[in-house]
C-alpha angles and dihedrals in degrees: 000000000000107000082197102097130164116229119189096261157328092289095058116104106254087216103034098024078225131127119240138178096258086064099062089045093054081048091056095039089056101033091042094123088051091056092033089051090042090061108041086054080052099050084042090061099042100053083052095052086050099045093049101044111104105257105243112203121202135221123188140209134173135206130194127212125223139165127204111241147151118269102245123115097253089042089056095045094046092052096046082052089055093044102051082052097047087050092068098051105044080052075069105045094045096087094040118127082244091071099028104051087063091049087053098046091049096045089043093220128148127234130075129282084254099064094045098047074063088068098045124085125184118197136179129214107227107259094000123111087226135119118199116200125192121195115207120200141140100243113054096216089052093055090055090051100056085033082056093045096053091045089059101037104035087060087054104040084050092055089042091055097039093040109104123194116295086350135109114241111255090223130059116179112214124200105236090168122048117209107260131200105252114185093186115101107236081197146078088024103206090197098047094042087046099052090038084058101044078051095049096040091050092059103039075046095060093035087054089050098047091051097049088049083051107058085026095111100180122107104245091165165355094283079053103049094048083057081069108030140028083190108125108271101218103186145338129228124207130229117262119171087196089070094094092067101036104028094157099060096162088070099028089053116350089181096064123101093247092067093039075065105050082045087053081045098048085050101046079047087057104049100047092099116003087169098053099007117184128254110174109048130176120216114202138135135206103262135009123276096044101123097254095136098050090036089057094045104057085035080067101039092051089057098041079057099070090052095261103140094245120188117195120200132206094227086159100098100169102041110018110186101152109091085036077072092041093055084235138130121254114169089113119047141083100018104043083050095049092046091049093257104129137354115264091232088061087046095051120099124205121234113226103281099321132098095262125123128180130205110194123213101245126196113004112248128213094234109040101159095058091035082059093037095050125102093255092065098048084054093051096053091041088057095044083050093061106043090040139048098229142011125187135196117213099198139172118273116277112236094058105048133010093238099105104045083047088069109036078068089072107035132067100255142326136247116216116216106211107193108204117244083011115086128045120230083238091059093043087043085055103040082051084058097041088068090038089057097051091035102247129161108251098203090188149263148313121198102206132184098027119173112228096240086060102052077084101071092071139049136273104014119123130191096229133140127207113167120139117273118273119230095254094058094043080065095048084064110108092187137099109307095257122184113264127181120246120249106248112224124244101250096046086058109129125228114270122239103217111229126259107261109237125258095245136352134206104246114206122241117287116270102229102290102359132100118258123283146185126239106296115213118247136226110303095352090128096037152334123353099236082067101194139324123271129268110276114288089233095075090077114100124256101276132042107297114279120249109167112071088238090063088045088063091068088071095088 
């Protein structure tokens, strides 16, 4: 059964296939500038919106409903009664031209009935015999003087309506509230627009975030690539843009956090299969630019560290890349060994003092897939893989040219470079079934050129640092004198003696339809999170990185 599966996006769960929480919070911490940018537009808007809207000043009056009536008990309830339902309709009349015309002519103002009843508002306290109107305008004394001149007609045009012949009216409206000069806008309100924007933009922010993680397609990290993918992740590799200049950071500074990452890498390398463990491995990727030669490079210089014999081979016979990093020759290698030319012990060059051994990859053929599929090769690496403990293959990606399925036939597995942002789920989906296709070993993966603020969006990687003090902060310590051990330098550093392998080891159940394994060792379990820097930049070919398959095609 194909471990390689499509899931409906990045925010799925790569073991449940369910949204958490987690999920939406890894969305925010990446997309962070998108929401941040969203609501600062927002909050733009808004303010503008606030700042060129006409300010609209409020007066007040208030008017109180009573009846006339004897003092009994049934007199009293019965004119309650009358008055709770007067009140309603004197809230209607109350901006009828009947009442209005009068306001208008006393305050001497121009416009229609119609335009001020839109600047008046009655309103009616629940169970009061009250009626509350606001005046708007945009001049506060403007707004007293109508409030006033309401206050003085409406009583009047009430007691007209409700006078009968020859009768008092039963209702008498008294002002409780006199119309005030209030010099505060009651619109536009900057604090309420303004919270209501930073509300608004937050949402459409995160809205706009969660559907830009959702048609994002490339793989940014671990939780991404386990939407693809249930194959073993063996390590991750940050992304460092100084890894152009210093590709070969294990040598270059084997304390950093980079190489503590190459050496997680090397061990979880060395406990996939402790039973059968592999001993010829090809290192490829799906497209170009990933990061697979320097990858490869500081992958062999971290086991030949701890004293194992280690051959790398220059399997990339279109592009080589590999021995450029290495500061060697190779004009005369592969090719010439596998054509008869020379003998592979006069082509291997040695590595400084360590175990390491390189094969470059020579002249360029014009047939260099069936040059690295023919028997000669597969002799070559069967007899590498007796005299070493390890040989990789450092070969060219998989979706542009066969190359590198060719080779995971005769080897004993294959590691997958993975460069973040990269690479699409679709192209890591297709190189998987490239190898499925031909039967090869998929060892695992190895997520490369992660950005730190994506090492979050999987599990077990940490953010720690643990190289030794340096001499200014030793003298920064305050405390008892206490003995320390001097720091060796790197070129006084003895040859390792690897250690004996043990006579037998207690291999973990089979994963489902996998051989049996012992623990591998997660993400940052043996150092820092960021768990090392990408493959040099310069490893991408000439030209942005090709994501049609007809662009792909440009690769032979």
């Amino acid at each position: 059964m194909s471990d390689v599966h499509a899931k409906s996006g990045p925010l799925h769960n790569g073991k449940t296939g369910t949204v958490e929480l987690q999920d939406y919070l890894n969305v925010i911490r990446k997309r962070w500038m998108i929401i941040a940018a969203v609501t600062l537009v927002t909050l733009g808007l808004t303010a503008a919106y606030t700042a060129l809207t006409p300010r609209a000043y409020g007066s007040s009056t208030r008017f109180f409903v009573n009846t006339t009536s004897d003092d009994t008990t049934v007199a009293l309830a019965q004119g309650n009664t009358f008055t709770q339902a007067r009140v309603k309709t004197y809230a209607q009349i109350l901006e009828d031209p009947a009442v209005l015309q009068p306001v208008i002519d006393a305050v001497k103002i121009g416009g229609t009935t119609d335009e001020l009843a839109a600047r008046v508002t009655s309103t009616i306290p629940p169970d009061t015999s009250l009626i509350d109107v606001t005046v708007t305008e945009s001049s506060p004394q403007r707004a007293q003087q109508l409030a006033t001149a309401i206050s003085e007609v409406f009583p009047r045009y009430v007691d007209s309506i409700e006078s009968k012949s020859n009768r008092q009216s039963p209702v008498t409206l008294s002002v409780t509230r006199p119309a005030t000069l209030e010099t505060t806008p009651v619109s536009p309100k900057p604090t309420r627009n303004l919270a209501l924007g930073l509300v608004l933009g937050l949402l459409l922010g995160f809205g706009v975030a969660l559907l830009r993680d959702v048609l994002d397609k490339s793989v940014k990290s671990q939780r991404d690539l386990e939407t693809v993918t249930d194959r073993t992740i063996l390590g991750g590799i940050a992304f460092d843009a100084d890894a152009a200049t210093h590709p070969l950071i294990v040598q270059v500074d084997p304390r950093s956090q980079r190489a503590e990452a190459f050496r997680s890498l090397r061990t979880n390398l060395q406990f996939i299969d402790v039973a059968n463990p592999p001993k010829s491995i090809v290192i490829t990727s799906s497209l170009p630019g990933e990061g697979k030669s320097t990858t490869t490079a500081n992958l062999a210089l971290s086991l030949a560290d701890t004293g194992l014999k280690v051959v790398v081979i220059e399997g990339d016979l279109r592009r080589p890349r590999l021995l450029d990093y290495l500061g060697f020759e190779g004009s005369v290698g592969l090719t010439d060994v596998l054509v008869g030319r020379v003998d592979v012990e006069d082509v291997l060059q040695p590595f400084g003092r360590t175990g390491l051994r390189l094969l470059g990859a020579g002249p360029i053929p014009p047939n260099p897939s069936e040059l690295l599929g023919s028997a000669n090769m597969e002799q070559l690496v069967t007899d590498l893989s007796e005299r070493y403990d390890y040989v990789l293959i450092d070969a060219p990606p998989l979706l542009p040219v066969t190359d590198a399925a060719v080779l995971s036939t005769i080897v004993d597995g294959a590691l997958v470079v993975v460069g973040a942002g990269v690479a699409q789920r679709e192209h890591v989906r297709r190189a998987l079934e490239s190898l499925e296709a031909v039967n090869g070993s998929v060892l695992g993966l190895i997520l490369n050129r992660v950005k730190v603020k994506d090492f979050g969006s999987g599990y077990g990687t940490y953010e720690y640092d643990y190289r030794p003090e340096s001499e200014r902060q030793r003298a920064k310590d305050k405390g008892p004198r206490r003995l320390r051990r001097p720091v060796a330098a790197d070129d006084e550093a003895a040859l390792v003696v690897p250690r004996p392998k043990a006579a037998a080891a207690r291999p973990t159940a089979a994963p489902e339809g996998g051989h049996p394994t012992a623990p591998i060792a997660r993400l940052g379990d043996y150092g820092p999170g960021p768990m090392a820097h990408p493959s040099a930049a310069d490893e991408r070919p000439n030209g942005p990185v090709p994501n049609d398959p007809a662009d792909i095609a440009t690769y032979r």
